[in-house]
N, C-alpha and C positions, 0 to 999 in steps of 0.2 A: 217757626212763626207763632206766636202768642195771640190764640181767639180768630174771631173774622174765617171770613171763605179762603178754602186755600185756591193761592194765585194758581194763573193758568200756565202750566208746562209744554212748549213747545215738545210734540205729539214723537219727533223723530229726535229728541235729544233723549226721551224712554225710550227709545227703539235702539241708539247708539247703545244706551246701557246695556239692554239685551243681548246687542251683538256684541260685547267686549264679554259678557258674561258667558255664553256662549264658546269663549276662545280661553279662557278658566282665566281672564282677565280683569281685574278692578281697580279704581286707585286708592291707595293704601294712606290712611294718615299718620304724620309723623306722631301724631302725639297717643298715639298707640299699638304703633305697628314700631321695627327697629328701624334705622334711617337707610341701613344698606337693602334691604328688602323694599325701602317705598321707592328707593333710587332705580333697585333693578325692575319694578314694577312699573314705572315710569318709559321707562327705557324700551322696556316691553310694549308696549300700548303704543309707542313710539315704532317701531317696526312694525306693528301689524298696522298701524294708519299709511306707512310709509308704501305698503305692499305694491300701491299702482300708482306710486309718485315715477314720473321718469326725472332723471338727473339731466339739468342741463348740462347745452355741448361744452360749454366751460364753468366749472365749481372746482375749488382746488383747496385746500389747504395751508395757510398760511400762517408763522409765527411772526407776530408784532410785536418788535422791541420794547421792553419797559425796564422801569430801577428792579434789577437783580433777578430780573425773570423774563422768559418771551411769552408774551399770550399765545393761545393757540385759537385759531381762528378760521371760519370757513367763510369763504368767497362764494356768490353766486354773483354771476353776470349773463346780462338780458342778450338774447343772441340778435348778433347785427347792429348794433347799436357802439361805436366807437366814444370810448371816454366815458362812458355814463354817469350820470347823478346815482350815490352810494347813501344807503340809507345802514347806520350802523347800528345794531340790534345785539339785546339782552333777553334772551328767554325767563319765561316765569318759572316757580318753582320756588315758592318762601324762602330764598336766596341759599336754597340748601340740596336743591334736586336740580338735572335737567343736567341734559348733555346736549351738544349739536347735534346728531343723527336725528334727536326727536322731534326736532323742527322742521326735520326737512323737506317736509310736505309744505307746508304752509310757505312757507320763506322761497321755495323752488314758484306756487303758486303769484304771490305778490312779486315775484321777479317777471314772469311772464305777463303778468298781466298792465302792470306801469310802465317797463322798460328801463325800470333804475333796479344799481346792482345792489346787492344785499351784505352786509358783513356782518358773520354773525360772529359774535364772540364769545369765548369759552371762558368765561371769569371764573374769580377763584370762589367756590364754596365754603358755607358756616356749617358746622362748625369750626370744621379745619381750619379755614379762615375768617375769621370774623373782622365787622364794620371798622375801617372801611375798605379790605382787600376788592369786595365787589367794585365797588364805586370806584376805587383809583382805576382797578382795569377798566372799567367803562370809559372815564377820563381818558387814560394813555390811548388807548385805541381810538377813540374818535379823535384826540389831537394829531395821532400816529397817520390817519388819511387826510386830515386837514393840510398836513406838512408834506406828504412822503405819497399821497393819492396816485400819481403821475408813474410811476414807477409800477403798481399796482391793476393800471389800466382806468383807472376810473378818476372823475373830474374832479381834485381838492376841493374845489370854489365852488361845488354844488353838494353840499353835504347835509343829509336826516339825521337823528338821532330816535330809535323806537326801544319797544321794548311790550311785555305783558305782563301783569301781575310785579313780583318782585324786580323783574329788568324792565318794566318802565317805569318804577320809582330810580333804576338807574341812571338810566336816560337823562329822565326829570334834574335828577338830582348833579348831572355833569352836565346840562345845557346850562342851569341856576352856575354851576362854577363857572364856565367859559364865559357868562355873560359879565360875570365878576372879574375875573383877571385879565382878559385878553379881549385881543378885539373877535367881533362876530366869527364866528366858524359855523355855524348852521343855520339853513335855511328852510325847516321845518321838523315837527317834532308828532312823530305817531304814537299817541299811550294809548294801551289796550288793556282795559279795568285796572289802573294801578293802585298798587298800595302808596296812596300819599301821605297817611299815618300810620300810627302802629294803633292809635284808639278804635275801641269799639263801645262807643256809648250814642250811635247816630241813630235815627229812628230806623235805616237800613239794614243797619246790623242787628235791632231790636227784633225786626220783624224775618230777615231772614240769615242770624247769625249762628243758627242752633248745628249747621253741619249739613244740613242734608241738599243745601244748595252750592255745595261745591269748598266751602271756606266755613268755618268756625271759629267761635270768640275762642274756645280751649288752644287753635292752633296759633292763635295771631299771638297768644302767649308764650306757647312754646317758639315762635318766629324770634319774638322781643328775647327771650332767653339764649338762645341759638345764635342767633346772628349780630346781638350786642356784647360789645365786650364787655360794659358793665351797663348799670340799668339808666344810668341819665343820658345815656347817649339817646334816648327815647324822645330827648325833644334836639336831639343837637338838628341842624337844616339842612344837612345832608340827607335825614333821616325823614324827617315830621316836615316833609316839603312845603304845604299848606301855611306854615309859619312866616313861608317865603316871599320876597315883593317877585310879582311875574312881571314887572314890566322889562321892556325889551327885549323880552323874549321871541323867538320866530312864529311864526303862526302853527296851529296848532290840529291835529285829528281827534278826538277820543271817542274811544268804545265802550261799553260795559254792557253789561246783560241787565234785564228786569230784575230779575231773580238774587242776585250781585249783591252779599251784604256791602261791599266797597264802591255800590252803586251811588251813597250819596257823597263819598270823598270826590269822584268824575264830576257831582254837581259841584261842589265847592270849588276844585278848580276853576271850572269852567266860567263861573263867578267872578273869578280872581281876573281871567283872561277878559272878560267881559268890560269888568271894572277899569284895567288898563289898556284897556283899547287894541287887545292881544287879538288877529283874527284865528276865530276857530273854529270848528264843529264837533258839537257832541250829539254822538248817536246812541242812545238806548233798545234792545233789541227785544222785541218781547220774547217771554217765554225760554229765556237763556241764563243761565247759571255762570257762577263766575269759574272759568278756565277753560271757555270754548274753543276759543277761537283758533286749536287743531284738529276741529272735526269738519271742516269743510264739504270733504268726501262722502259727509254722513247725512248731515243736517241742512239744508236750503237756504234757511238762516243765515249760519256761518260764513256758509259759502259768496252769499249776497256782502256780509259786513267783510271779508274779505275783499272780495270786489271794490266796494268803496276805499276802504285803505290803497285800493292800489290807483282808484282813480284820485285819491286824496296826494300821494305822493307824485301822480305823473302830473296832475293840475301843479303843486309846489315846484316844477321845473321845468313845466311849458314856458316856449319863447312866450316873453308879452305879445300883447293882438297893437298890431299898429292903430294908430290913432285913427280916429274917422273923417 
């Protein structure tokens, strides 16, 4: 942050620090540490959160058919609840980190708490993969339950699209194609702080892009370098979402944290959905950094904007209230 009082930090998101530090734990950035060490660090941080997740009575395993490869993909399902509405989901991770196991708190979480089941998908990673192997797996696989749901246990005709950080520019960026090519397949859409550009010139990145709130302009470079295959794909609309018309799109959650240089891309959306008549909610959380939202277990906060996401997705597919 440049000058001015520095903003106020929710009190148990220092206290999380503590305790990952504590467990010889930190998160490590790409653009100084190697990738396979920020991965296995990830990874890590990811099991010790996991520690008193219980696994629901059905999560399984599953590969989704795509051109020339099967995703690998993990199912949760809301226990008791027949056919459920499938919310399909992209983990964050500057589209270059981030396993399944590491969600598995959160995602078990927003299962129990909505009653709609979860798919989480294991895209392909940048470098090894770059723009747009993410994206089409985000594609194939929500088309793959919009088609093929029934088989799967979960209702085709009541389909999410979510994601955090880099998987909700996924997300984002495969509802904008479905709404393009085909007829509707989703009926609502959870982003949690997404990357909707790759720029850093907003006044939120001005003020808190230096690193120490979770994201920095150094890595959003090393992101653009990594995960594009050459440099103009930086404004292509897959990419630079914001570029995009939102209209028709399904109505809408967003998150972000105060703290969140990516805090004013959420406004700008949200703007966008405003403008065309998109219904939505944007929640800003005080005192939260951007890449919260799997400390739940830790932070109150979290845990609360947690909660909302899951009453955002069970409101998306409650019966209508009969007329008066």
């Amino acid at each position: 942050m440049t000058g001015g009082a520095v903003p106020w930090i929710d009190p148990q998101l220092v206290a999380m620090g503590d305790w990952l530090k504590a467990r010889g734990l930190a998160a490590l950035n790409p653009v100084t540490s190697p990738l396979a060490d920020c991965r296995d660090m990830l990874d890590r941080i990811g099991a010790a959160l996991n520690q008193a997740s219980r696994a629901l009575p059905d999560e399984r395993d599953i590969l989704i058919p795509a051109e020339r490869r099967d995703i690998p993909c993990r199912l949760y399902m809301p226990e008791g609840i027949g056919r459920p509405p499938v919310l399909v989901y992209a983990h964050g991770g500057s589209f270059a980190l981030g396993t399944l196991p590491a969600w598995h708190q959160v995602l078990r979480d927003l299962v129990r708490r909505s009653g709609v089941a979860v798919l989480s998908v294991d895209y392909r990673l940048a470098p090894e993969h770059r723009f747009p192997a993410g994206f089409d797996d985000m594609l194939a696989a929500i088309r793959h339950v919009a088609h093929h749901g029934a088989t799967m246990g979960v209702d085709p005709a009541r389909v999410a699209a979510g994601g955090d950080s880099a998987g909700a520019n996924l997300a984002l960026g495969a509802a904008l194609a479905l709404r393009d090519t085909s007829a509707p397949v989703l009926s609502h859409l959870l982003l949690i702080y997404g990357v909707y550009s790759l720029g850093t010139d907003s006044q939120s990145w001005l003020k808190f892009g230096g690193g120490q709130y979770g994201l920095s302009t150094a890595q959003m470079d090393w992101i653009a370098r990594h995960y594009l295959a050459e440099a103009g794909q930086a404004r292509d609309r897959r990419v630079h979402l914001l570029d995009s018309p939102v209209d028709a799109l399904p109505p809408a959650h967003l998150v972000v944290g105060s703290l969140d240089p990516l805090q004013d891309d959420s406004h700008a959306l949200a703007a966008r959905f405003a403008a065309a008549g998109i219904p939505h909610r944007l929640v800003c959380y005080a005192g939260l950094t951007h890449g919260f939202i799997r400390y739940g277990s830790l932070i109150d906060t979290v845990d609360r904007a947690v909660s909302d996401c899951a009453a955002a997705l069970g409101a998306a597919f409650a019966p209508p209230r009969p007329a008066a």
